[in-house]
C-alpha positions as CSV (number, residue, x, y, z in Angstrom):
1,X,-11.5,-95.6,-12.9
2,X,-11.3,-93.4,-9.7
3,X,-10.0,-90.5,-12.0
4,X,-12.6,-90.8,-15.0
5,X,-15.5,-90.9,-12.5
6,X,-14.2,-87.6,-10.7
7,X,-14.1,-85.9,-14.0
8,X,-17.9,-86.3,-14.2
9,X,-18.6,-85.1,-10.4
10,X,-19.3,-81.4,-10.5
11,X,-17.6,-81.4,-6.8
12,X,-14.7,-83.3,-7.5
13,X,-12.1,-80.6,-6.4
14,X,-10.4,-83.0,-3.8
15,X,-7.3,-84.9,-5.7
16,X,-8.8,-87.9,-7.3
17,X,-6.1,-89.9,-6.3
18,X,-8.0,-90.6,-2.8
19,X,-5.3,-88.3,-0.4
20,X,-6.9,-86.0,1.2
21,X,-7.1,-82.1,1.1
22,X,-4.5,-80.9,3.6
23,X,-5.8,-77.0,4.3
24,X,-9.3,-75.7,3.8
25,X,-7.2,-73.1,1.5
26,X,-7.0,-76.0,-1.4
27,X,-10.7,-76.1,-1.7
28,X,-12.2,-74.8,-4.7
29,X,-16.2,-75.5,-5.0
30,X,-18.5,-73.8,-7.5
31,X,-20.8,-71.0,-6.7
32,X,-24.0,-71.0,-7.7
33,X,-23.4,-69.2,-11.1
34,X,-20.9,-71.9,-11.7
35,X,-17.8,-70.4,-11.1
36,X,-14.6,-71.7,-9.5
37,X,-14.5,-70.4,-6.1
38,X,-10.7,-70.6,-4.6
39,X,-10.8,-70.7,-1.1
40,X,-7.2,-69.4,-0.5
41,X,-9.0,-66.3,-1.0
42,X,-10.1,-66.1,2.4
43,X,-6.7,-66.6,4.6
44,X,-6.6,-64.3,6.9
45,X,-10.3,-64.0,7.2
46,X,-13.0,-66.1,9.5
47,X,-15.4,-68.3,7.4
48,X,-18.6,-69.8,8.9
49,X,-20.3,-72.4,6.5
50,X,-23.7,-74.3,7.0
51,X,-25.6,-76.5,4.5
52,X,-29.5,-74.7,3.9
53,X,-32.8,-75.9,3.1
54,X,-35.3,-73.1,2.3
55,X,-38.0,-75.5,3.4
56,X,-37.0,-76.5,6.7
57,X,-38.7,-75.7,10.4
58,X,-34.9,-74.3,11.0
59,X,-34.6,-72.4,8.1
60,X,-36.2,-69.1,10.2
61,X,-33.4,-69.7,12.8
62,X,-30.9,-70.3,10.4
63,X,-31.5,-67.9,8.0
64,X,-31.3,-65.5,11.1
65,X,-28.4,-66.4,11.8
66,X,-26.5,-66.4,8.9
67,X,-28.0,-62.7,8.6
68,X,-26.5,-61.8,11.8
69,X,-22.8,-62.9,10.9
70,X,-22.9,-62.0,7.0
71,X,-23.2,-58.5,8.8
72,X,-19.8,-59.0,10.3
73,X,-18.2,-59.2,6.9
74,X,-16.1,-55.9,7.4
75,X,-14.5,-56.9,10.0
76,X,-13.2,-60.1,8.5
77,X,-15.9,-62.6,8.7
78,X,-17.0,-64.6,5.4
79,X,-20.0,-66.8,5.4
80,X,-20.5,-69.3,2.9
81,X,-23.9,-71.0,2.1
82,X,-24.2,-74.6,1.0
83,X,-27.2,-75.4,-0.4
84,X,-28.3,-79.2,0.2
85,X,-31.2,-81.0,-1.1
86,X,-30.6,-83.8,1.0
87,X,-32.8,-84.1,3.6
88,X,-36.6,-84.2,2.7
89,X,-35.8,-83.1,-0.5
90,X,-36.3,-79.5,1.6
91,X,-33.9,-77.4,-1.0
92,X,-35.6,-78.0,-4.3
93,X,-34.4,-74.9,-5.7
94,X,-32.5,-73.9,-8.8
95,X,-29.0,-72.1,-7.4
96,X,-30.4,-68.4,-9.2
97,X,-33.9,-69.5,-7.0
98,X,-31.6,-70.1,-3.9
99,X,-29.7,-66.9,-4.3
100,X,-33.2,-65.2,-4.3
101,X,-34.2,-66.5,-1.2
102,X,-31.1,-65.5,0.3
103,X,-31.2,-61.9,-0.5
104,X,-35.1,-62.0,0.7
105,X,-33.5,-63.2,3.9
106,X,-31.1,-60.3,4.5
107,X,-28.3,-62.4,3.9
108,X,-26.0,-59.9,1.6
109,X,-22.8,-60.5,0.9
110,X,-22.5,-64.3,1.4
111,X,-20.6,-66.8,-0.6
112,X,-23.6,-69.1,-1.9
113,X,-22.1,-72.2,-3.4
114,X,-24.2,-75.1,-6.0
115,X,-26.6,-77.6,-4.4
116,X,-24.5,-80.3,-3.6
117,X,-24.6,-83.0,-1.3
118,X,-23.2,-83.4,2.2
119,X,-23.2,-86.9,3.0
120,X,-22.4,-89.9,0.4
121,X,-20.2,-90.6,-2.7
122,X,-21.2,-87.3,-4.0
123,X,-20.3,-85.8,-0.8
124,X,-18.5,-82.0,-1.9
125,X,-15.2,-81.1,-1.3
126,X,-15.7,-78.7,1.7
127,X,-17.6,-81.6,3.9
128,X,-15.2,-84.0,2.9
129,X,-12.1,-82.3,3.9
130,X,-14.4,-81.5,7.1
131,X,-15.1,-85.2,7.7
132,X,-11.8,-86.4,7.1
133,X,-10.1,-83.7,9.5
134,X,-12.4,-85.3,11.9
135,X,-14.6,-81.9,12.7
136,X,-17.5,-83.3,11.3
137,X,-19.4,-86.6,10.8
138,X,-22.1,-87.9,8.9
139,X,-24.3,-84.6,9.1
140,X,-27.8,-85.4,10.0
141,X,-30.3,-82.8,8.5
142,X,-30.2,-79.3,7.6
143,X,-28.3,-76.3,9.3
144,X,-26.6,-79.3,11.2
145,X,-23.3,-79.0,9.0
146,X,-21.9,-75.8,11.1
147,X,-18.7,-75.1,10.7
148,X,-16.3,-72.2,11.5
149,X,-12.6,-72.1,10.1
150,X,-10.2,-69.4,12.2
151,X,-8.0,-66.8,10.4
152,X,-4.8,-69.4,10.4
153,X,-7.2,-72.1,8.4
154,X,-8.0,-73.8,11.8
155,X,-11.4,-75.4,11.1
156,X,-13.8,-76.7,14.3
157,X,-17.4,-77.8,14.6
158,X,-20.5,-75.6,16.3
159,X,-21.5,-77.2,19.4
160,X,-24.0,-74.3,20.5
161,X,-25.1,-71.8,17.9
162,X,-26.3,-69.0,20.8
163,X,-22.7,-68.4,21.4
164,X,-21.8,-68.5,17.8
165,X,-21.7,-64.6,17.0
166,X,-19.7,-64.0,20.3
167,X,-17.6,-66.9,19.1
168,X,-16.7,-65.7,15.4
169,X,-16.5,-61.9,16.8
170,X,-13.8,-62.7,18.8
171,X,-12.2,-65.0,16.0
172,X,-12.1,-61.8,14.2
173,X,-10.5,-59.9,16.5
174,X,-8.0,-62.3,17.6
């Protein structure tokens, strides 16, 4: 049942046999064009992910933010955007809308991933592996599902965002 069910779940990357993902590398989530997105792609490389709302009160900060780091990209930072309709229904988007909004925001260059959920059954495969490693729980609202995963695939929450550009900058050196 498990395994007919998962077939139908656009996020249903994870092995429907209920283990769990070992490495962030296993991942593989759809962008917002659809496409398979293999996240062995970015060993070697520092990721920071977030779930969005472009009609948030923190979507000024956050958007700010993620400008800030997607600028780091050449020297080995990735960001990756998950859109989330979650909370207030505050992302109510289409993924080519979202992907607008981004690029209004400066954000170039970011890996911008479906609407999906981050909490529940439907919960996608990035936040589950998160949650199951034990870096994140349930995630509350939006911008509050910060992650940042080091060059060896070494993923840890974001405890305090005004030191997270220092952080990943020296992640990248490292």
């Amino acid at each position: 049942f498990l395994s007919i069910c998962s077939a139908f779940n656009p996020f249903s990357a994870l092995k429907a046999s209920g283990s769990s993902t070992a490495s962030f590398y296993e991942i593989v989530e759809k962008d917002g064009s659809g496409k398979n997105v293999k996240f062995d792609q970015f060993k070697g490389k520092v990721v920071y992910g977030v779930n969005v709302a472009s009609r948030c009160g923190y979507t000024a900060s956050g958007y700010a933010m993620l400008e800030k780091i997607a600028k780091m990209k050449n020297d080995g930072v990735e960001v990756m955007i998950f859109p989330c309709n979650q909370f207030g229904a505050q992302e109510p988007g289409t993924d080519a809308e979202i992907a607008n909004f981004c690029a209004l925001k400066g954000v170039e260059g970011a890996n911008i991933f479906q609407k999906g959920d981050v909490n529940g059954a439907n919960t996608r495969p990035t936040y589950k592996f998160l949650k199951e490693k034990g870096i994140l729980g349930n995630v509350d609202w939006n911008f509050q599902g910060k992650f940042v995963i080091d060059k060896s695939g070494n993923p840890s929450a974001v405890k305090n965002e005004r030191d997270l550009p220092k952080l990943i900058s020296k992640l990248a050196k490292a």
